[in-house]
C-alpha positions in Angstrom: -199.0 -63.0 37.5 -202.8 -64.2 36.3 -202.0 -61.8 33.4 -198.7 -64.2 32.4 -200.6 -67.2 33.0 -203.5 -66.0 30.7 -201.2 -64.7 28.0 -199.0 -68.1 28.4 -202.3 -69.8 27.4 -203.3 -68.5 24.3 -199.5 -68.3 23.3 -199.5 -72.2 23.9 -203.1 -72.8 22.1 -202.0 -70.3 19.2 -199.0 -72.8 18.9 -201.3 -76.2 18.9 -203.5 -74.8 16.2 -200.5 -74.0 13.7 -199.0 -77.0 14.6 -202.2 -79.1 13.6 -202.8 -76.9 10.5 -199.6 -77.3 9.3 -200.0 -80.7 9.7 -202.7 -81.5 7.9 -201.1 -82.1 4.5 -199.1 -84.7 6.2 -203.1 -86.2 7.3 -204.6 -85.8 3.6 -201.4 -87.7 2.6 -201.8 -90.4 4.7 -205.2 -91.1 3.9 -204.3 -91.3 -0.2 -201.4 -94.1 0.8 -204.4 -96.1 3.0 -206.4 -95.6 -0.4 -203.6 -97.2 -2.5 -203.6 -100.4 -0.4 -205.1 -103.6 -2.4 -208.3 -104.7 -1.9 -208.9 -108.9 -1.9 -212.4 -110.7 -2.8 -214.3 -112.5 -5.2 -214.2 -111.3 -9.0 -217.3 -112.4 -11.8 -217.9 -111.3 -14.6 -220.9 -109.8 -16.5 -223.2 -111.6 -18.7 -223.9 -111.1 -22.1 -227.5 -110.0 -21.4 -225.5 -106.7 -20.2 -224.6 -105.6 -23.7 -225.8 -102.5 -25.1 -227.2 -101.2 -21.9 -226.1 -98.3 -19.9 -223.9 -98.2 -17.4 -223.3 -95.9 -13.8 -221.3 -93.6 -15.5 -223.4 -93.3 -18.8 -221.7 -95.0 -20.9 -223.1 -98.1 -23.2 -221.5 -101.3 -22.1 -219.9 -103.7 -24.2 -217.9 -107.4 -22.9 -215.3 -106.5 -25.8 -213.5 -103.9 -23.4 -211.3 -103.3 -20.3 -213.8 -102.0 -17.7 -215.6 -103.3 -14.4 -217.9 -102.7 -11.8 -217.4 -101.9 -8.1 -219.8 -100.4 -5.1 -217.4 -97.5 -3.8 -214.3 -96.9 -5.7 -215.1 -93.5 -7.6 -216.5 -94.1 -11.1 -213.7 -93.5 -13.8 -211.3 -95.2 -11.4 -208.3 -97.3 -12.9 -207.5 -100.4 -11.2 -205.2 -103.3 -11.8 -206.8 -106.5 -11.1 -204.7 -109.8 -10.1 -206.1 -113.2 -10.3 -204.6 -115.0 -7.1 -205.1 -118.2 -8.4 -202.5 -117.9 -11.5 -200.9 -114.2 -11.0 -202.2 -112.7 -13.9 -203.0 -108.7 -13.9 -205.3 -106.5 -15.8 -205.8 -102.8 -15.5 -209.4 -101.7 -15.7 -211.5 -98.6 -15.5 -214.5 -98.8 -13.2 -217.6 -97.7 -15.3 -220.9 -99.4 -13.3 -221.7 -100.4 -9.5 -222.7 -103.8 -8.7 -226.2 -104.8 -6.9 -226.2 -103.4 -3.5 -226.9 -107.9 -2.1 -223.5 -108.7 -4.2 -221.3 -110.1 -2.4 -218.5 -109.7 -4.8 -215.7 -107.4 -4.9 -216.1 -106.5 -8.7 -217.6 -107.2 -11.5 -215.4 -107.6 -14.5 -216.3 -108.0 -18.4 -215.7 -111.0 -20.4 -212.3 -109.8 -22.0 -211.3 -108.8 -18.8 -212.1 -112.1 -17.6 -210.6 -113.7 -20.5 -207.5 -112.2 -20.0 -207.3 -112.9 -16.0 -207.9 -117.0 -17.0 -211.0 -117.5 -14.8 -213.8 -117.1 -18.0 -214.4 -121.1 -17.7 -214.8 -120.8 -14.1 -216.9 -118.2 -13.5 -215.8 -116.7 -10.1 -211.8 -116.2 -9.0 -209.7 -114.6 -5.9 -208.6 -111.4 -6.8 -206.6 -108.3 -5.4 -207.5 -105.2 -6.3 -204.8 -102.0 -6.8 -206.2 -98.6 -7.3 -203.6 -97.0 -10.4 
């Protein structure tokens, strides 16, 4: 009888673990869709002092194209930006990281803020989309 119990067991725990391995795609895929969700914040954009330098990801900057900055999303990242204030949308390609003290959501460059309708302004609500 303790022999069938014992057996029982480790038939039952065999079970769980191919259950939970088989699973895990399922897991992994659930964490992409929580990645895909929008982000909301503040948006500025970079001053022209930034021109020329290098960026995170090695790259010389320039305020003439469609890139940004953000702290976590992986560099090389494409997102589309929306400007909540008048609906617009962008999509950029994150190439720097902002100051670890900002406060901001991203950093965008002068076309992109162009573009978006807030250069006059300075700061603007935006949602974030990862592409």
């Amino acid at each position: 009888m303790k022999r069938q119990i014992v057996k029982w067991t480790r038939y039952v725990i065999v079970c769980l673990c191919a259950v939970l391995l088989l699973s895990l795609p399922l897991w992994l895929g659930r964490e992409e869709a929580v990645q895909k969700e929008s982000y909301k914040g503040t948006a500025s954009y970079y001053a022209n002092k930034f021109n020329g330098r290098r960026t995170a990801n090695g790259e010389i900057f320039s305020n003439q194209e469609m890139t940004a900055a953000h702290n976590s999303l992986p560099l090389g990242t494409y997102v589309k930006v929306t400007n909540l204030r008048n609906g617009r949308s962008v999509i950029v390609r994150i190439t720097d990281r902002l100051h670890p003290d900002n406060r901001r959501i991203i950093d965008l460059t002068q076309l992109a803020a162009r573009q978006l309708g807030f250069l006059s302004h300075g700061l603007t609500k935006v949602s974030i989309e990862i592409v």
